[in-house]
C-alpha positions in Angstrom: 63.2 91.7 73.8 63.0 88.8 71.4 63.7 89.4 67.6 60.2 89.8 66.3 58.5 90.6 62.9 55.2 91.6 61.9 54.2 93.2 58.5 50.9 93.8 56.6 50.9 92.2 53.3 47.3 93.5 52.6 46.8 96.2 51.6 50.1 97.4 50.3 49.4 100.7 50.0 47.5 102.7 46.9 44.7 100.6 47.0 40.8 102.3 46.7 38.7 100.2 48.5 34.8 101.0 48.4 32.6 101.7 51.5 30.6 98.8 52.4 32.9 96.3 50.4 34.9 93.7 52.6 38.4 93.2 52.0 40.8 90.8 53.6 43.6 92.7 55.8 46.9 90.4 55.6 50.2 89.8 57.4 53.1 87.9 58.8 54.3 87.8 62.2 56.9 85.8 63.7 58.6 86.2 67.7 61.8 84.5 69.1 62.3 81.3 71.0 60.7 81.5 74.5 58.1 83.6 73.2 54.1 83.5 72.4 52.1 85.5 70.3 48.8 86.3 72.7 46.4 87.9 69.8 46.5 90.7 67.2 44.4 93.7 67.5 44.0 96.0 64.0 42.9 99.6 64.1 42.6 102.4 61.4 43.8 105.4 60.8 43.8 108.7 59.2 46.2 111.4 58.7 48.0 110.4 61.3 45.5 109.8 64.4 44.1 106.4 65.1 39.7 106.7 63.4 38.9 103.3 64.7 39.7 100.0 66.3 38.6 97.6 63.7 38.9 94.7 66.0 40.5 94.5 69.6 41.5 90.4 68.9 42.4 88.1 66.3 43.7 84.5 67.3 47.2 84.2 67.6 47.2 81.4 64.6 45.5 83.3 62.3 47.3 86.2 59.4 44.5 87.8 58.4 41.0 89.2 58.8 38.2 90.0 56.8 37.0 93.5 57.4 33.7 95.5 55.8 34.2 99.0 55.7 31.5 101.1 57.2 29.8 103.2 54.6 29.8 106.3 57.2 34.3 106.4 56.2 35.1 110.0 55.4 35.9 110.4 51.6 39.7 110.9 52.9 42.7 109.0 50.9 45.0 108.7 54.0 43.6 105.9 55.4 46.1 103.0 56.9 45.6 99.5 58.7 47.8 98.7 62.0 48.1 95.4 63.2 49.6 95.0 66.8 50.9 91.9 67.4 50.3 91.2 71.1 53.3 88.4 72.4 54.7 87.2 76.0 57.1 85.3 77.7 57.1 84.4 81.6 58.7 87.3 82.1 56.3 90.0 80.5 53.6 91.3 77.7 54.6 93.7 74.9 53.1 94.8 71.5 54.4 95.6 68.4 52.9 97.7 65.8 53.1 97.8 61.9 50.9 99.7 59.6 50.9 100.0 55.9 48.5 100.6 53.0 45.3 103.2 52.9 
């Protein structure tokens, strides 16, 4: 496996966004020599279980995404945001996950 790194820089964590508002969801992502990133996929989550798949592919050159929440999100305050980082080499395909905020 290469040495890779992905983190979300937005949101950090404690933020209240409002239903129907659109945010930007941020982050950096690097992988090692020999490797590509494919795409990014983002999903949320609450308490723990995955709620949603915001969106299944972002381009590999791009570190963020603008997202509107749905008005129809629960009144919960344990929302997070996962971006997967989606990367290959000749040899295979892997994904790496990082989530942060709510």
């Amino acid at each position: 496996m290469p040495a890779t790194e992905i983190a979300v820089t937005e949101p950090s964590g404690g933020q209240n966004w409002q239903k129907g508002t659109t945010q930007i969801i941020s982050w950096t992502a690097s992988v090692g020599f020999g490797y590509t990133i494919d795409h990014f996929s983002i999903t949320l989550w609450n308490g723990g279980a995955q709620d949603s798949v915001i969106t299944s592919h972002v381009g590999s050159s791009s570190r963020q995404y603008s997202w509107t929440l749905a008005s129809n999100l629960g009144n919960d305050t344990d929302y997070r945001v996962q971006v997967k980082m989606h990367y290959h080499s000749g040899g295979g395909q892997w994904a790496i996950p990082y989530m942060n905020g709510r």
